[in-house]
N, C-alpha and C positions, 0 to 999 in steps of 0.2 A: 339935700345937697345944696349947697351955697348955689345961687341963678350965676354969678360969674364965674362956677365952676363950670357949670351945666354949657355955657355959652362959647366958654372958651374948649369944651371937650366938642363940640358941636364943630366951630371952628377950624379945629381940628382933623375932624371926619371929611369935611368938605376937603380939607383942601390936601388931605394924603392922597398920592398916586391910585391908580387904579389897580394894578397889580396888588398894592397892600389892603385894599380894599377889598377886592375880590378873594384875597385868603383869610379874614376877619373868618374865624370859627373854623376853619381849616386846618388845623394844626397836631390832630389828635392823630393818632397812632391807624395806621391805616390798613386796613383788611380788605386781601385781595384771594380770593377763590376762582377754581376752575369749574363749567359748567357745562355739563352736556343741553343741546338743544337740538331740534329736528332738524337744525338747519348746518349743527357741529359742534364740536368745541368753541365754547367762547372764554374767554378772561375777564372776572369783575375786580373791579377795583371801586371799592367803599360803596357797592351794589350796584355799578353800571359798567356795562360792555365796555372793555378798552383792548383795541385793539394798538398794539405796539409799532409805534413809529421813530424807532431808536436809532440811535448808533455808538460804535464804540470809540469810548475815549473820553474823554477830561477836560476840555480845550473848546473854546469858540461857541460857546453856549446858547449867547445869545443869539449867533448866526442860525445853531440849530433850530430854535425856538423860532423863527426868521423863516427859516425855511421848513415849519408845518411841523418839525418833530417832537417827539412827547415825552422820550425816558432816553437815558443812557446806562452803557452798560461798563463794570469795569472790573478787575480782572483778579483783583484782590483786595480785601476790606481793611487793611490795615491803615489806620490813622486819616480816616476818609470824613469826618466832622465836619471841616467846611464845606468838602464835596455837598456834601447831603445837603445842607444851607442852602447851596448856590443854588442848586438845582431845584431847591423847593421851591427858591424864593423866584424863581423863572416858572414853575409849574411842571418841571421835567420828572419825573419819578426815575428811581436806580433800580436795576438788578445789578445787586451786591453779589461779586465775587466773590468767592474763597477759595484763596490757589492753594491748591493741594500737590503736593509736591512731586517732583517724578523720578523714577527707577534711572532713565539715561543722563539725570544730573547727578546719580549715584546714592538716590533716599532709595534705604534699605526698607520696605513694606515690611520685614520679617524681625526687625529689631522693635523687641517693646518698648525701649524709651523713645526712639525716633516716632515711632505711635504715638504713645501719649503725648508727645509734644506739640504733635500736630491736630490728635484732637482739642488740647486745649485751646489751641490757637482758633478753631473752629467756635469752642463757646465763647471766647472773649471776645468775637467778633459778633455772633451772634449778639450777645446779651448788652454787646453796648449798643447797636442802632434798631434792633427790631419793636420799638416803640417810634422812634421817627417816623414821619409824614411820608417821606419820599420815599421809603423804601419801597420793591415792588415784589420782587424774588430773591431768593436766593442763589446762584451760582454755584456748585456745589462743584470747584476744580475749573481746568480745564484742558480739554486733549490729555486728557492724566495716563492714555492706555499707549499714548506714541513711545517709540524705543523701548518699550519695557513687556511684562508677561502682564496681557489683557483682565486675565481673572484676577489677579491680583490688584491689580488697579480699579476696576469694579467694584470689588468690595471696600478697597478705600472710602470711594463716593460711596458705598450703602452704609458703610460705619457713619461718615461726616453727615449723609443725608437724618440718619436715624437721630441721630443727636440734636440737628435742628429742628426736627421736628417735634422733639419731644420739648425743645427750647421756646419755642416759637409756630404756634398754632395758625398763625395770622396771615403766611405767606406764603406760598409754593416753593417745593423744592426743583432745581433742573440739572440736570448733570449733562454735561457741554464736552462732546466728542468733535472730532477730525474725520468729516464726513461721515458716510452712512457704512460704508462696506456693503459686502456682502450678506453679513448677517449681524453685522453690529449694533446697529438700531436695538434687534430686536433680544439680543446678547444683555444692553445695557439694562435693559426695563429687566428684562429675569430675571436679572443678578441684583438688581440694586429697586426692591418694590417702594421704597420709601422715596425715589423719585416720581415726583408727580410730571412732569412733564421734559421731554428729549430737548435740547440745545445741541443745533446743528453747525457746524462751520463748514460752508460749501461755495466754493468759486466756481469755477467752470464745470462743475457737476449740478450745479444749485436746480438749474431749468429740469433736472429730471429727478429733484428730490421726493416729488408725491410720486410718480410712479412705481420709483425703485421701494420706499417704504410700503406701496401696499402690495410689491413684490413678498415682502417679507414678514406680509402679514399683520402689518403694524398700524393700528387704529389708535394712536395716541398724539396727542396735542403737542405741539412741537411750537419752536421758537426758532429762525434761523440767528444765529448768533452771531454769524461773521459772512459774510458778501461782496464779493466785489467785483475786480477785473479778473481775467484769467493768471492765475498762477504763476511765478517761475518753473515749478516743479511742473507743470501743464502745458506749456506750450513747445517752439522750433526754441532750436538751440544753434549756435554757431556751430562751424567743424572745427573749434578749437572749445566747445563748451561753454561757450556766454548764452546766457537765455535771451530772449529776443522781448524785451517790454513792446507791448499796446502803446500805442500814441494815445493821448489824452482826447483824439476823438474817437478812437476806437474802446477806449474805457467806458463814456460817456455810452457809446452805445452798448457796451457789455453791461453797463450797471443797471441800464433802462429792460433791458431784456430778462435778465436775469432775475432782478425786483417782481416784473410780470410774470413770467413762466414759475417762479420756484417761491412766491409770497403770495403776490394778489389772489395768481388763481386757485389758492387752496385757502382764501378767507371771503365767508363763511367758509366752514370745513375743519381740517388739521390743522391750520396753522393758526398760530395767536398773534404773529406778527415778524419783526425783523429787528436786526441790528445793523445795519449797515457797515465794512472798514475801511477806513479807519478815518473816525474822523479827527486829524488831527494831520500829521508826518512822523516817519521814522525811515531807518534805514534798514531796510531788507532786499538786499540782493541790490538796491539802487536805492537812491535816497526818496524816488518817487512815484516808484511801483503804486504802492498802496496807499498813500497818504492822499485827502479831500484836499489839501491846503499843504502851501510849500513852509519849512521854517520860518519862512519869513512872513507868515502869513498869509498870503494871498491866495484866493480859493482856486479852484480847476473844477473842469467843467462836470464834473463829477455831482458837485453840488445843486450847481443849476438843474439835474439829473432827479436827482433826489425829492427839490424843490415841486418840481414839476408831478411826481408821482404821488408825494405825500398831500399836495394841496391841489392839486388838477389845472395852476397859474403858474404863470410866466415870472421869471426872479425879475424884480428890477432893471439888474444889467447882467447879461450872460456874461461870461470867462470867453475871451479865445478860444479858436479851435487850430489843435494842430493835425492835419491829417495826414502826411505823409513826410520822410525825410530820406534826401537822396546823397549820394558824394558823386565822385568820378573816380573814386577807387575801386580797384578791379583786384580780386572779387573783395573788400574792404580788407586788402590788408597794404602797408607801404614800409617804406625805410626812412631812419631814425631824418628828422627834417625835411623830407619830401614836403611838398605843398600841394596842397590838393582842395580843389572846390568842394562845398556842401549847399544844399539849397532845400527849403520846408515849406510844403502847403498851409497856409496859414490865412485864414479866416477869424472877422469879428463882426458876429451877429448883430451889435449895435452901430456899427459902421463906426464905432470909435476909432480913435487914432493906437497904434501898436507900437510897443519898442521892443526892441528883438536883440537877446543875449546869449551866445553863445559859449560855452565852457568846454574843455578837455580833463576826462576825470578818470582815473586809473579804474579800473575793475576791481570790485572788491575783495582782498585776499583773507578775510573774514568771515568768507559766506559759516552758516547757523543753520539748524534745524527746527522744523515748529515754530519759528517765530521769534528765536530767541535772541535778543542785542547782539548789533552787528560794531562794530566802528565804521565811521565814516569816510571814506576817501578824501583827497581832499584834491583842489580840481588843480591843474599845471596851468602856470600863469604863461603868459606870455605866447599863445598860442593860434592866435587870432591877428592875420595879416590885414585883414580888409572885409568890411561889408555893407553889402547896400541891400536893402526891402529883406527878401525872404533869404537872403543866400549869404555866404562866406567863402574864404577865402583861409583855410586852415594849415599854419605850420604842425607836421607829426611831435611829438615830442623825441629827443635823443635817446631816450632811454629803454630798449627794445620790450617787447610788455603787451596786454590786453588793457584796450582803454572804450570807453565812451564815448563822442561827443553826444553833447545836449543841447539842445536849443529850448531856449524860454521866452514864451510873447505874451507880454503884459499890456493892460491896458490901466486906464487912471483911475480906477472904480474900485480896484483891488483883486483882480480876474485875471488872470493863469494860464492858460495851455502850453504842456509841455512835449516833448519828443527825444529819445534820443540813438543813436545809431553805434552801433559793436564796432569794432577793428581792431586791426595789430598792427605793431611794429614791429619789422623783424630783423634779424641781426642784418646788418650792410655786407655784402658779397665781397 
């Protein structure tokens, strides 16, 4: 080779980043197996223990990466090419989804062409990424037994599981339910032996997932897949039926317990790890139940949370805390322009400065099951008389209804904490 070849490829090496550096010979198709040890189940990935430090979603990558995490997860593999890229090129591995369809969107399990259709869609997905670098599992559905006949949905995931595996030797299979049940855990592994390992979705149940599984007999290597705060479907409800969201320091502390009692303490052991939700926003039952991070970017203390447990340090700059939100409405209902005080405990752990936003947002006449796309409310302008530090000064809207307020306290770093409080308007006497 020509010496100014040699010199300027040399050149070269020096002065590429350290990331592309460090994946130089990294790139070959990767193989990941499950292991028994004395000590539990463990997960290798290209011959070394990994334990999963994930979350779900597509979004803010590099914050992930930022904050200690290692793979994400997503929910179905269709046209996911750059995914895969991004994620390599940060060091994140995927377990690859495959949404398999369900009974209460009206897929017929008993019609053979709706079958074929769907296993095809199984190998086309298969056979284009399971050579990629990132990949780490497979996903094999998910909650596929909700609103429909459980056996039937079972065998779905052993049909889709059997096919990957005979496609792809190199990665585990998981079949990813909506909690444990009763006997479900142990239902899913029967029915379906070509899953290698359970994929859990547990919120407010998650801190008693090992238990209740070796209730039911089940000595099998699990994944929690989805985690968070407590539910809508879990918690107080209004006496007109609004669920009652966590304030974003009561998330903060659910996600921290939760993580502990229903991941850590079963690794060594059963568990292989977590996915954390959601890390990203959407809108389910409220635009901020479940999302790390508002639209608009800006993270909740959710993160710092996370942060903390996956690398044992403190983030940079924490998010706001909101811990409590109060009115002077009695018992939170009023009539159509009433005016009525509100005021929120609000803290920031950097003693940074806060600016504090208040919004009026209808209830949502959308609600979904399972998770499925909501539309968003959208918030009544004009409804905000006055405020000063933590409190306001709220006009009702005219329009009699179940609504929200929300309160949001930002700080300049891009950190978050939110709250928000149920009411009615009711018709004027």
């Amino acid at each position: 080779m020509d010496l100014a070849v040699v010199i300027a490829l040399l050149a070269a090496m020096l002065t590429m980043p350290a990331c592309l550096m460090s994946r130089a010979g990294a790139d070959e198709p990767s193989r990941v197996e499950i292991a028994k040890t004395e000590q539990g189940w463990t997960l290798l990935r290209n011959g070394k223990a990994y334990v999963v430090k994930g979350a779900g979603g597509q979004e803010n990558l590099e914050r992930l990466v930022e904050a200690g995490g290692n793979s994400i997860r997503t929910w179905d593999g269709e046209g996911i090419d750059d995914l895969l890229d991004s994620a390599h090129a940060l060091g994140l591995s995927v377990t690859v989804g495959i949404w398999l369809e369900h009974e209460r969107h009206g897929h017929d399990y008993d019609d053979p062409a709706v079958k074929s259709a769907q296993m095809a869609k199984v190998e086309r997905i298969v056979r284009a990424y399971r050579d990629h670098p990132a990949v780490l599992l497979w996903g094999v559905g998910n909650e596929v037994e909700i609103g429909g006949d459980m056996d039937k949905a079972f065998r779905a995931v052993e049909d889709a599981a059997k096919l990957i595996k005979s496609l792809d030797p190199n990665h585990p299979t998981m079949g990813v339910i909506a909690e444990i049940g009763s006997n479900k855990a142990a239902r899913l592994l029967e029915a379906c032996p070509s899953i290698d390992l359970l994929g859990i979705n547990s919120y407010a149940g998650v801190t008693t997932v090992p238990q209740r599984l070796t209730q039911q007999g089940v000595n099998h290597p699990y994944l929690i897949t989805e985690f968070g705060p407590r539910g809508h479907w879990e918690g107080p409800v209004t006496s007109w039926g609004a669920p009652v969201e966590p304030t974003s320091l009561e998330k903060a502390e659910m996600y921290e317990r939760h993580y502990a009692q229903g991941v850590a303490a079963e690794i060594p052991g059963r568990c292989l790890g977590s996915y954390v939700f959601l890390w990203g926003q959407k809108q389910e039952t409220t635009a901020t139940w479940f999302g790390m991070f508002l639209d608009t970017g800006q993270a909740l203390p959710t993160v710092d949370v996370m942060q903390r447990m996956w690398t044992g340090a403190e983030p940079a700059n924490s998010a706001p805390l909101v811990g409590a939100i109060r009115s002077t409405m009695k018992p939170d209902r009023v009539r159509p322009g009433d005016q009525f005080s509100i005021e929120a405990d609000i803290t920031e752990p950097d003693g940074d400065p806060v600016r504090i936003e208040w919004r009026v947002i209808p209830e949502t006449t959308d609600r979904r099951s399972g998770g499925d796309a909501e539309r968003a409310p959208q918030a009544i302008p004009d409804r905000l008389i006055s405020a000063s530090a933590n409190s306001a000064v709220i006009e009702a809207p005219v329009q009699p209804g179940a609504y929200r307020i929300f309160v949001f306290a930002y700080d300049d770093a891009g950190g978050v904490g939110t709250a928000n409080l149920p009411f009615q308007v009711l018709e004027s006497e």
